[in-house]
C-alpha positions as a Markdown table, in Angstrom:
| # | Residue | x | y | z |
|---|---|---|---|---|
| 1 | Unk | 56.3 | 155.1 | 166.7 |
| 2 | Unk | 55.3 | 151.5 | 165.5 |
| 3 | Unk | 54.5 | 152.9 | 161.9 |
| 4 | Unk | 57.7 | 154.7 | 162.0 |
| 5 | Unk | 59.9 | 151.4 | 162.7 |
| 6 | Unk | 57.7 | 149.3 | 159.4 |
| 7 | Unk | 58.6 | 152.3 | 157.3 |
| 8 | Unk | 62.0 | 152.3 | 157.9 |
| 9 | Unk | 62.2 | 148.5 | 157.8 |
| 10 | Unk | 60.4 | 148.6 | 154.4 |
| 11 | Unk | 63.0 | 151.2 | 153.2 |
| 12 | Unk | 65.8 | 149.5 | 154.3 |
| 13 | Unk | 64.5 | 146.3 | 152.0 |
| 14 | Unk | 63.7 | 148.0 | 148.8 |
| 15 | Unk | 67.2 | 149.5 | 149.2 |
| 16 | Unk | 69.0 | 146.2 | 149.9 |
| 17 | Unk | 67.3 | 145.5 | 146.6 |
| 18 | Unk | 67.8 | 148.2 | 144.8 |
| 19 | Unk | 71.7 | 148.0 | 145.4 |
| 20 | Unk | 72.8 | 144.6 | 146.1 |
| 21 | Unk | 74.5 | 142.8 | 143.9 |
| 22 | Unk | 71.4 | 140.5 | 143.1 |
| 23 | Unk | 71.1 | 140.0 | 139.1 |
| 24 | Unk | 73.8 | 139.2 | 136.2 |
| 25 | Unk | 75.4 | 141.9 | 134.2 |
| 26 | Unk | 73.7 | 140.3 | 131.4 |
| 27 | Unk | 70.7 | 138.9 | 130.5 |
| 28 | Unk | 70.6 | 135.5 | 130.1 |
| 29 | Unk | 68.1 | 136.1 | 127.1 |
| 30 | Unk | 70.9 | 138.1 | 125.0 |
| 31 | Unk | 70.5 | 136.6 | 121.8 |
| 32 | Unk | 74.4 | 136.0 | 120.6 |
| 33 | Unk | 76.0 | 134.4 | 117.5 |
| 34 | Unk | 77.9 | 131.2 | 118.3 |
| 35 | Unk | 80.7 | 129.6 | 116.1 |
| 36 | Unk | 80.5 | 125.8 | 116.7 |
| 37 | Unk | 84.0 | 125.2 | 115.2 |
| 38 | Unk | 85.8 | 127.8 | 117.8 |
| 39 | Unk | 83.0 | 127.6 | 120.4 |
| 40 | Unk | 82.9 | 131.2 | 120.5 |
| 41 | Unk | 80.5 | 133.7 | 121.6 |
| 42 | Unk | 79.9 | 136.7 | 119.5 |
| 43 | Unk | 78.1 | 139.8 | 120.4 |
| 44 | Unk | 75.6 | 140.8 | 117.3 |
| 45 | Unk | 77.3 | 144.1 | 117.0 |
| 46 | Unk | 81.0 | 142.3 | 116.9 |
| 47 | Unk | 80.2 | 140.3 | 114.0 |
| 48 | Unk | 82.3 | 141.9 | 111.6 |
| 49 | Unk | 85.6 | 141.9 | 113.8 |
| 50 | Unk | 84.9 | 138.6 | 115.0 |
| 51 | Unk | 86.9 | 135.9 | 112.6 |
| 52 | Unk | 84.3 | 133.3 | 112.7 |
| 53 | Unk | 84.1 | 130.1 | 110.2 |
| 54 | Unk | 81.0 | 128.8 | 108.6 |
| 55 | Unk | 79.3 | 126.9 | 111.3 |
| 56 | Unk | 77.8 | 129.6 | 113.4 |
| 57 | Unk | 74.0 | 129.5 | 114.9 |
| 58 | Unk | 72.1 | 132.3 | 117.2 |
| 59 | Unk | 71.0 | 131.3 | 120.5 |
| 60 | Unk | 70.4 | 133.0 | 124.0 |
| 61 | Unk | 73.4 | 134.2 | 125.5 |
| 62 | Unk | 72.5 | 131.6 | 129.0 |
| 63 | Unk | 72.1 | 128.2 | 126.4 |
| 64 | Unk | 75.4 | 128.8 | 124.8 |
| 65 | Unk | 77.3 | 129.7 | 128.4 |
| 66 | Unk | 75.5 | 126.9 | 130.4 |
| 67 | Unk | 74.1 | 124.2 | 127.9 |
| 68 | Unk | 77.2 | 124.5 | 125.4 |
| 69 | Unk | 80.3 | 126.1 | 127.6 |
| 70 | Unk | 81.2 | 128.3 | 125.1 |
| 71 | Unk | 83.7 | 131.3 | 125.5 |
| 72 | Unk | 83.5 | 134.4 | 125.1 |
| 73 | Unk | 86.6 | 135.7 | 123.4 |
| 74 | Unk | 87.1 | 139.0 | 121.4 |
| 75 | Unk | 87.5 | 141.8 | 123.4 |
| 76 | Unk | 84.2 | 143.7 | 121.8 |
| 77 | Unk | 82.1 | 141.2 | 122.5 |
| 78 | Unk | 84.0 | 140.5 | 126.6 |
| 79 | Unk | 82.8 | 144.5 | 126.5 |
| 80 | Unk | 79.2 | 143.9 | 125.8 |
| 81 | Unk | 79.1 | 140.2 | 127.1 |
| 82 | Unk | 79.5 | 140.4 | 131.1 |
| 83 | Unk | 79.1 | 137.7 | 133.3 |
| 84 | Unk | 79.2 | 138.2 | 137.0 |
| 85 | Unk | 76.3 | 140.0 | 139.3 |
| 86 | Unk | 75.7 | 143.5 | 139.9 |
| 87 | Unk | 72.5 | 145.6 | 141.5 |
| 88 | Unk | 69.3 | 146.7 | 139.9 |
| 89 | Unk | 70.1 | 150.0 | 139.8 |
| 90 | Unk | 73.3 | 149.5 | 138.1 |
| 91 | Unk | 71.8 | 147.3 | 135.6 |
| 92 | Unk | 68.5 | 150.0 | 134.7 |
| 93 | Unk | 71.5 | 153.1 | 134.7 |
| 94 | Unk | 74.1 | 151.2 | 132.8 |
């Protein structure tokens, strides 16, 4: 009976885990491109659509949201680029 109760409390954290919504949509070590003139953030793979000038840098996508305040603008990189929490799960599946 006793064992019965720890298992089911142990399941019931490693589910609250699993599926709460515990960690950001992304990592805060994303590298990104930055453009110092527009204070942009770029996603790497929205470079070309992105009209940036000639002051741009690469930096993790937390030091350029936190340390510089930067937005993210274009609607390829706001794709890639999601701030805001979501669950384990849906972070290892999406």
């Amino acid at each position: 009976m006793r064992q019965k109760i720890v298992w089911g409390i142990i399941t019931a954290i490693v589910l609250a885990v699993l599926l709460l919504p515990l960690v950001d949509k992304t990592s805060g070590t994303t590298r990104v491109i930055v453009d110092h003139t527009s204070k942009e953030i770029v996603y790497p793979a929205c470079y070309d659509q992105a009209d940036l000038t000639n002051w741009i840098d690469e930096m993790s996508f937390s030091n350029a949201l936190n340390e510089y305040e930067y937005d993210v603008r274009d609607d390829c990189s706001k794709e890639h680029l999601q701030e805001g929490k979501t669950s384990v799960l849906m972070r290892i599946f999406g």
